[in-house]
C-alpha positions as CSV (number, residue, x, y, z in Angstrom):
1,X,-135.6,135.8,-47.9
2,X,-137.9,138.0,-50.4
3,X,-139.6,140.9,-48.6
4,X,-142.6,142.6,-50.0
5,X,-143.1,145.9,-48.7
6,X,-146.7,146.9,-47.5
7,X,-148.1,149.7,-47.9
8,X,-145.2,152.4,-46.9
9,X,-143.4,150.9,-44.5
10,X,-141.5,148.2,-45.9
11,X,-140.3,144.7,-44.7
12,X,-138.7,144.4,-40.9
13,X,-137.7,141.5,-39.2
14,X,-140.7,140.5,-36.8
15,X,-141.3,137.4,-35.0
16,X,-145.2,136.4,-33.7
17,X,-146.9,138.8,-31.9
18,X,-147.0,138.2,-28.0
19,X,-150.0,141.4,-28.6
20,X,-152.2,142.2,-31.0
21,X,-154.2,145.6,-30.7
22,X,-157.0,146.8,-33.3
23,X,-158.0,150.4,-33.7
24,X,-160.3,151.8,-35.9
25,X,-160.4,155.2,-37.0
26,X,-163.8,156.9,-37.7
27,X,-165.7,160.5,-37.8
28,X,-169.2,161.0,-36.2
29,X,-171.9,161.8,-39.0
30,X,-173.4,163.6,-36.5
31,X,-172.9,165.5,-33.6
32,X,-173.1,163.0,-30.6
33,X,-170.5,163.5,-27.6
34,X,-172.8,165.1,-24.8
35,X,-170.4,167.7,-22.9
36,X,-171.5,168.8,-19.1
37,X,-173.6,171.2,-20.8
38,X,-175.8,168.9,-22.8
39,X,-174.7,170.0,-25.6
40,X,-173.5,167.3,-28.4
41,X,-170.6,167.7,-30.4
42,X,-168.7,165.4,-33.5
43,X,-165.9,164.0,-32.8
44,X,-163.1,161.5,-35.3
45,X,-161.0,159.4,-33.4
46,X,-160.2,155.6,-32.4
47,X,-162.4,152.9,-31.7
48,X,-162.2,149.3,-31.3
49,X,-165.6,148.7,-33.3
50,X,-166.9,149.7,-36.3
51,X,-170.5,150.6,-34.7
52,X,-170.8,152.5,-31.8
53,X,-170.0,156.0,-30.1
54,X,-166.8,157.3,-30.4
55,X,-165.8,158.3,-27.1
56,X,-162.7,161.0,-25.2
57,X,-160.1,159.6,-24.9
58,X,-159.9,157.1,-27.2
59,X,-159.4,153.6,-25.6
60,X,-156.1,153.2,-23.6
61,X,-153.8,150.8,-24.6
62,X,-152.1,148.6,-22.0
63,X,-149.0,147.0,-22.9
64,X,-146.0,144.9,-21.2
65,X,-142.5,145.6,-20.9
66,X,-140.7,143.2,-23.4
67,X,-143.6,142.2,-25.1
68,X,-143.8,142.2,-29.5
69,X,-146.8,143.9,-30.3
70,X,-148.9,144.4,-33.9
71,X,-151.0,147.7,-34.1
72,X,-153.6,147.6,-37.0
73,X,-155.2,150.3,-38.1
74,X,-158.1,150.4,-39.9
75,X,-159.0,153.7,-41.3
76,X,-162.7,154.2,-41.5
77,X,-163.2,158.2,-41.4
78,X,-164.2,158.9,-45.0
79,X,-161.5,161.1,-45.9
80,X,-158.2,162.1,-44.7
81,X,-155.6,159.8,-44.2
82,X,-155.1,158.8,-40.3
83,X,-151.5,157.4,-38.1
84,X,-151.2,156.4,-34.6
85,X,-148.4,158.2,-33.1
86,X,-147.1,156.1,-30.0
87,X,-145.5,159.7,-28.6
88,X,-142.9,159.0,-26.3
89,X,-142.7,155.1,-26.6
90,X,-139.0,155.3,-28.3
91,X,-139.7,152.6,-31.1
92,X,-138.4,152.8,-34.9
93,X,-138.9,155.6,-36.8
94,X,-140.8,153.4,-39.6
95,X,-143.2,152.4,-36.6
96,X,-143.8,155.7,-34.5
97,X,-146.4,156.8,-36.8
98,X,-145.2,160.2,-37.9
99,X,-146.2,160.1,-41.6
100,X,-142.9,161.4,-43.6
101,X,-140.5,159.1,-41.4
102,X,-143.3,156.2,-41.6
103,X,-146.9,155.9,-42.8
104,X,-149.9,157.2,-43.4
105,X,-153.1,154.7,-43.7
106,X,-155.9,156.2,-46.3
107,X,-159.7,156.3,-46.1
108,X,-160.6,152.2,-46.3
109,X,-157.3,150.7,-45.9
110,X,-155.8,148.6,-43.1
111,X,-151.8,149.5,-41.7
112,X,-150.2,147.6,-39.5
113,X,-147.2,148.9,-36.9
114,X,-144.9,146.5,-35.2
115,X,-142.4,146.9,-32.7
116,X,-141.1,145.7,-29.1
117,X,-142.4,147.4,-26.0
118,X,-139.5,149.2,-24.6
119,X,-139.4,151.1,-21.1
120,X,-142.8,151.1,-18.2
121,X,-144.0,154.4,-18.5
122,X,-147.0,156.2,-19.0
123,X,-147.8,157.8,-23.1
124,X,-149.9,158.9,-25.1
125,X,-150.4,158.3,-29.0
126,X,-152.3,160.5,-31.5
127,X,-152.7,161.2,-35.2
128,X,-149.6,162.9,-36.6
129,X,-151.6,163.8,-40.0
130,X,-153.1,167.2,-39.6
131,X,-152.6,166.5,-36.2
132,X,-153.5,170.2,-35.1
133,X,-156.9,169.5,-35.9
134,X,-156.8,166.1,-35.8
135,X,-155.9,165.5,-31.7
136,X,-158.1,168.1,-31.4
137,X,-160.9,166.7,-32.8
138,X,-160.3,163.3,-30.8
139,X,-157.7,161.2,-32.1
140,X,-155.6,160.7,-28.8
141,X,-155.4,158.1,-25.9
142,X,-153.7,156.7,-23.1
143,X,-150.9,154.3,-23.6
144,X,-150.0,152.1,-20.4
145,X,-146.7,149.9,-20.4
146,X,-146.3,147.7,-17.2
147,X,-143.2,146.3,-15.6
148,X,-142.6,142.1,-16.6
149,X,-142.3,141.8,-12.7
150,X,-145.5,142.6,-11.3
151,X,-148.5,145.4,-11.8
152,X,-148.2,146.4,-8.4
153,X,-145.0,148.0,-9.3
154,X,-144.2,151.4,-11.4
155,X,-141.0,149.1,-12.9
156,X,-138.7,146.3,-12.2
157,X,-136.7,148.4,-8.8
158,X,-139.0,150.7,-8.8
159,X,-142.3,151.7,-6.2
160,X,-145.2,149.3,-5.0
161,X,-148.2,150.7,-5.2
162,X,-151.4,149.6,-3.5
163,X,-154.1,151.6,-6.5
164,X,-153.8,153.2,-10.0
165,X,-155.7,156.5,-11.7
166,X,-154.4,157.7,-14.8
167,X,-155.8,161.2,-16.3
168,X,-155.1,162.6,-19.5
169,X,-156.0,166.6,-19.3
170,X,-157.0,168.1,-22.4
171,X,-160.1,170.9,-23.9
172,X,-162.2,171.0,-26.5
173,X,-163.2,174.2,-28.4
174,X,-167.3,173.3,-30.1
175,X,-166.3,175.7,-32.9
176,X,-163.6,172.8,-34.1
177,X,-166.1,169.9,-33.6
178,X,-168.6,170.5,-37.0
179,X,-168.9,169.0,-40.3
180,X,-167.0,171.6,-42.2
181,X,-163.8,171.3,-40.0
182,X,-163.9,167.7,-38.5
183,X,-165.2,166.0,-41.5
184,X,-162.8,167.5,-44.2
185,X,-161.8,167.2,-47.6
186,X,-158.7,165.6,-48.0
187,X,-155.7,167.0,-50.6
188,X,-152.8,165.7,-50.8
189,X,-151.3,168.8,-52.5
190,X,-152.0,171.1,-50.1
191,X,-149.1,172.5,-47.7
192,X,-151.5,174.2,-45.0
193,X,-154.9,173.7,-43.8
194,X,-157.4,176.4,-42.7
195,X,-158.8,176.4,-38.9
196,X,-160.2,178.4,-36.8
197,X,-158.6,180.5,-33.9
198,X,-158.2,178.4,-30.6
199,X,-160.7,179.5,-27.9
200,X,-161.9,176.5,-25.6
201,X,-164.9,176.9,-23.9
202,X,-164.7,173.0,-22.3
203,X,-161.4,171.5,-20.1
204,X,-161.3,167.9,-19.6
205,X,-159.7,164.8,-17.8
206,X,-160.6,162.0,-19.7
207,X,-163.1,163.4,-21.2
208,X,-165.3,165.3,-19.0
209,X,-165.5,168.2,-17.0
210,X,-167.9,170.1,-14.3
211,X,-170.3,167.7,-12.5
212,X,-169.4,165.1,-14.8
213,X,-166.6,164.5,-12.8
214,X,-168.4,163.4,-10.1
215,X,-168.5,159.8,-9.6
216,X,-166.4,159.2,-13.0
217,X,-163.3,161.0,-11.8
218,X,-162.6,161.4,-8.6
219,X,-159.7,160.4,-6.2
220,X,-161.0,157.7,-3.1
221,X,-158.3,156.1,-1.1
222,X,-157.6,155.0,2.3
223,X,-155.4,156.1,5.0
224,X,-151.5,155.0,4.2
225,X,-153.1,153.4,0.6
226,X,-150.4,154.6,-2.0
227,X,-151.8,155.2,-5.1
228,X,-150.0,155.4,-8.4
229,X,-151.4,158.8,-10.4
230,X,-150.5,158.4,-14.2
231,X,-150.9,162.2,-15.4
232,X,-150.8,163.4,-19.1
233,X,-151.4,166.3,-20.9
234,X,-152.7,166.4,-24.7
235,X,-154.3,169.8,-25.0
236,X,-153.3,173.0,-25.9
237,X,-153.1,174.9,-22.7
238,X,-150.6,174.2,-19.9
239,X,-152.2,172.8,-16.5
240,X,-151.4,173.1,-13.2
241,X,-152.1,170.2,-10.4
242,X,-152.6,171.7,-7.2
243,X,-152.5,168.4,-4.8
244,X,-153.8,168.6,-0.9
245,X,-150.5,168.3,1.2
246,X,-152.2,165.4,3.3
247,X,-151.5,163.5,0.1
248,X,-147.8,164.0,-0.3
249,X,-147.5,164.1,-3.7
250,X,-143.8,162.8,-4.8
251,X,-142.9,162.3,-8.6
252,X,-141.6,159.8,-9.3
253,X,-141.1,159.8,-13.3
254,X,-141.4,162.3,-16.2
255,X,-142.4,161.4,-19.2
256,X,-142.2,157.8,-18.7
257,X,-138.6,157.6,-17.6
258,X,-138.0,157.5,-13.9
259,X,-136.4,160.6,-12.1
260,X,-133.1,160.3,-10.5
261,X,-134.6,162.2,-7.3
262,X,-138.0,161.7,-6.2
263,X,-139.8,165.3,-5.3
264,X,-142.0,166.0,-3.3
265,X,-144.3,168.7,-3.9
266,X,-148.1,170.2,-4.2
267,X,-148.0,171.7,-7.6
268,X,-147.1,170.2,-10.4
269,X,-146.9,171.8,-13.9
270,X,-147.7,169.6,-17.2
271,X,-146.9,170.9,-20.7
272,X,-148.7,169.6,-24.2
273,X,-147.5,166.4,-24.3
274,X,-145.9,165.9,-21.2
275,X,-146.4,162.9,-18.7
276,X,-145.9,162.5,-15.1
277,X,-146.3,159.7,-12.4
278,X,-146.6,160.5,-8.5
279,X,-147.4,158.6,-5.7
280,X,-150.2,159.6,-3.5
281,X,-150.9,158.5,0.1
282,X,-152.1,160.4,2.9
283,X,-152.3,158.8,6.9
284,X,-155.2,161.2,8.0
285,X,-158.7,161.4,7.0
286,X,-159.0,163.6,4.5
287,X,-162.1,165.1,2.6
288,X,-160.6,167.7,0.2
289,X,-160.2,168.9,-3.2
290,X,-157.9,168.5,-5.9
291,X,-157.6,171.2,-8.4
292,X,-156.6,171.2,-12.4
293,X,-155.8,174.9,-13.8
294,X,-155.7,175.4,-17.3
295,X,-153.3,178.3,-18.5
296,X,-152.6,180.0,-21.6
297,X,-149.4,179.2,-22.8
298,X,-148.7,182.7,-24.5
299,X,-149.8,184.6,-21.1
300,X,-149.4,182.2,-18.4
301,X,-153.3,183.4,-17.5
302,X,-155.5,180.5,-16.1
303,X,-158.6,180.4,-18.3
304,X,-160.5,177.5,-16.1
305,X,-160.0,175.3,-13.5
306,X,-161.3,172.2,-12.4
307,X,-161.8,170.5,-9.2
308,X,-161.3,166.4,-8.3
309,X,-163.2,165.3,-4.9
310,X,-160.9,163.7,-2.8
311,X,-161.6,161.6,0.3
312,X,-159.6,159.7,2.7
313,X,-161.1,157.0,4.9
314,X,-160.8,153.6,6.7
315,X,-157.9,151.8,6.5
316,X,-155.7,150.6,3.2
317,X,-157.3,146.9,2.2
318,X,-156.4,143.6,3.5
319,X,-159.8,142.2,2.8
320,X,-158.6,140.4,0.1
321,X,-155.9,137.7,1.9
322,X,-156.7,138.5,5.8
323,X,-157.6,140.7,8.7
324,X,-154.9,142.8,10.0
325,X,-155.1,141.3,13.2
326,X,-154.2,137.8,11.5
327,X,-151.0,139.1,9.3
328,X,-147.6,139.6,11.2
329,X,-144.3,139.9,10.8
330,X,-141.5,138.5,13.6
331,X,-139.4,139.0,14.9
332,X,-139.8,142.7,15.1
333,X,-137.2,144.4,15.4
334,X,-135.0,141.9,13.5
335,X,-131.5,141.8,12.5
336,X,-131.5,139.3,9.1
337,X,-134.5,136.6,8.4
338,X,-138.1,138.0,9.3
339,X,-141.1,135.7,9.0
340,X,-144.4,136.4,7.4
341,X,-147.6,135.1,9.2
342,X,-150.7,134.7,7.3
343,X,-152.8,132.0,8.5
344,X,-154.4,129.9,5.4
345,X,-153.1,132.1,2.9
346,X,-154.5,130.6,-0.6
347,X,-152.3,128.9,-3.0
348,X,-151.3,131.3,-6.0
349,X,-148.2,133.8,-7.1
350,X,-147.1,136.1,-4.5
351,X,-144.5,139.2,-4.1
352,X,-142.9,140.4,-1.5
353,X,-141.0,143.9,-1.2
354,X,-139.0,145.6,1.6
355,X,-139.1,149.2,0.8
356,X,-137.0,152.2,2.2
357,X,-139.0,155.4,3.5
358,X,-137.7,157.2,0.5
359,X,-139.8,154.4,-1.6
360,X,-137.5,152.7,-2.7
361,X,-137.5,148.8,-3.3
362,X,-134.4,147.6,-1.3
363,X,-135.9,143.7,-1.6
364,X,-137.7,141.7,-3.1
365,X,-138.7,138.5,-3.7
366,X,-141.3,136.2,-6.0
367,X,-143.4,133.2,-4.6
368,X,-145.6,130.5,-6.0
369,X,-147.5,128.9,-3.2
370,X,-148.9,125.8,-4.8
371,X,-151.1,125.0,-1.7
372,X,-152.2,127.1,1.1
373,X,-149.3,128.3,3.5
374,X,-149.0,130.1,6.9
375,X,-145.0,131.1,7.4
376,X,-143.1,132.7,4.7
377,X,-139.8,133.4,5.1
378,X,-137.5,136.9,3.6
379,X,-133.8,137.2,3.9
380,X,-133.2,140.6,5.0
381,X,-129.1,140.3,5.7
382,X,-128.0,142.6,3.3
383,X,-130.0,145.5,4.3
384,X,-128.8,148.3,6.5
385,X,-130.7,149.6,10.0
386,X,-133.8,150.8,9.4
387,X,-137.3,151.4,9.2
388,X,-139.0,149.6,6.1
389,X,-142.4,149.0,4.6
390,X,-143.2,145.1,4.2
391,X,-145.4,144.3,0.9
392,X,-147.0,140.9,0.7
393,X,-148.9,141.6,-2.4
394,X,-151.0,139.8,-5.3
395,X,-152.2,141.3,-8.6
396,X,-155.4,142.0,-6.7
397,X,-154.3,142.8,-2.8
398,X,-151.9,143.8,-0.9
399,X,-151.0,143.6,2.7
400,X,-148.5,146.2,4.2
401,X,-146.9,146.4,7.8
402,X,-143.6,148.1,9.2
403,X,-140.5,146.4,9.9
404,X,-137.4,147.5,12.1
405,X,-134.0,146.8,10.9
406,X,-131.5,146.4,13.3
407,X,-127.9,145.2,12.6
408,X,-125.7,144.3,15.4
């Protein structure tokens, strides 16, 4: 077979694309990102249009375990030459996007990376060219991979969740985010770059900070919901998450590999770089505040913090299939086969999950109710005594109820 390498990164073996994601990367002409301030600054980062604001973060990429995917970039920014990074995602070095080991795509020309979605995770990707200035200036995003099995799980044997958030937890210094430093000169001879000294005056989650938060990032759930927090950190100062104990925070997974102990705790550290997913879920009311420090790595000082709203009410959702009163489980206690009563529940795919109180999945099985149904039927033999958590759940709702385990 005759392969004809493109651009720099050569011919590979790849099959049709079960994704196909298009970024383009641009620069502001003029200052237009409105911080909580009012002030405007530039930015240059990823887009999926040629017109139109450029936005923090740049537009998260969601992606599925298993899945071949084609990355195009399309490098619009007018000078310097621009990668996507996919930090973390453990794919070949010709496709990671750091430029010696891969490629860099120049001002007006199209690249294209191509690889396999390995592990469920949360990442991040960025520019690795000038990337010092370049994350900085707003060339990062979120990167989402989700199990095959279902998106109510954090991976195939791993923890249903009822809700999502994801934050990425960054600052942004004005002084960096002006024509002379964001929109500069390329050469490709040079070995360093001039910039300024560091000295952020702004400290983000997903972009915005202050009262902005309000109403764009802010953490509603309902008593015994569990949500799944994706947290990331793409700045330059460390941050520390200070969680309300109602919520008992557990990690569950560290830079989007799961953690072979789940800890529970209410401060959590995140480096540059660093990724983190915990499960949240709280059985009181709660009306509190979540707090985001931002230290200096060289002192360990906190320069700023920031504060998430956080409220607890009203019972996790069952809206969606039925009333609580109308979804059972018998017998209860049982000793093997339970049965799961939900009058007139629609046609359509269905899981079902038998987790430990550690959150663990220790069952589970998949259903595909052509017509409606009332009784479903789970074979709970193999499991030891216990207490468990029952999930009925679609990739919209979710019905949850406690089971008792006992074995003769």
């Amino acid at each position: 077979m005759l392969c004809i390498p493109f651009l720099l990164f050569g011919c590979t073996s790849f099959g049709q694309a079960d994704t196909v994601i298009s970024l383009i990367s641009k620069v502001d002409i003029a200052p237009q990102y409105q911080l909580h301030d009012g002030n405007k600054v530039m930015l240059m980062g990823y887009s999926n249009t040629i017109g139109g604001s450029i936005h923090l973060p740049s537009p998260t990429i969601e992606l599925r375990e298993g899945d071949s995917v084609e990355l195009n970039l399309w490098n619009l920014s007018q000078g310097p030459p621009h990668t996507i990074h996919l930090h973390g995602l453990d794919v070949n070095q010709q496709n990671d996007g750091v430029p010696m080991l891969s490629f860099a795509v120049a001002h007006d020309d199209t690249g294209t990376y191509r690889f396999k979605v390995p592990h469920p995770g949360t990442y991040v990707y960025h520019c690795h060219e000038t990337s010092v200035l370049h994350v900085q200036a707003g060339m990062y995003g979120l990167l989402i991979v989700r199990p095959q099995s279902a998106d109510t799980l954090t991976w195939d044997g791993g923890y249903a969740f009822h809700s999502e958030r994801a934050w990425l937890l960054t600052e942004l210094d004005t002084n960096w985010h002006v024509d002379s430093i964001i929109n500069h000169t390329y050469d490709p001879l040079a070995t360093t770059h001039e910039i300024l000294d560091y000295n952020p005056q702004h400290f983000l989650i997903n972009g915005l900070s202050e009262h902005q938060l309000i109403g764009n990032v802010e953490l509603n759930a309902a008593k015994d919901e569990i949500v799944y927090l994706r947290l990331a950190g793409i700045g330059y100062l460390g941050n520390q998450v200070v969680f309300p104990p109602e919520l008992n925070a557990t990690v569950i997974s560290s830079d989007g590999r799961p953690i072979p102990t789940a800890l529970q705790l209410d401060t959590l550290e995140i480096m540059p770089g660093e990724r983190y997913g915990v499960l949240l879920q709280s059985s009181v009311d709660l009306n509190s505040v979540l707090s985001v420090d931002y230290f200096d790595l060289n002192t360990g000082s906190v320069v700023n913090t920031q504060n998430v709203n956080v409220t607890v009410e009203g019972l996790v959702g069952h809206d969606e299939l039925q009333e609580p009163n109308e979804w059972t489980i018998y017998p209860n206690p049982s000793t093997d086969v339970i049965t799961l009563k939900a009058p007139d529940l629609p046609a359509g795919e269905y899981e079902i999950f038998a987790i430990t109180n550690s959150g663990m999945i220790a069952a589970h099985q998949q259903i595909n109710l052509m017509q409606p149904k009332e009784l479903i039927h789970l074979d709970l033999s193999d499991l030891q005594s216990g207490t468990y958590t029952i999930v009925l759940a679609t990739n919209k709702s979710i019905l949850i109820d406690k089971l008792i385990l006992l074995k003769p």
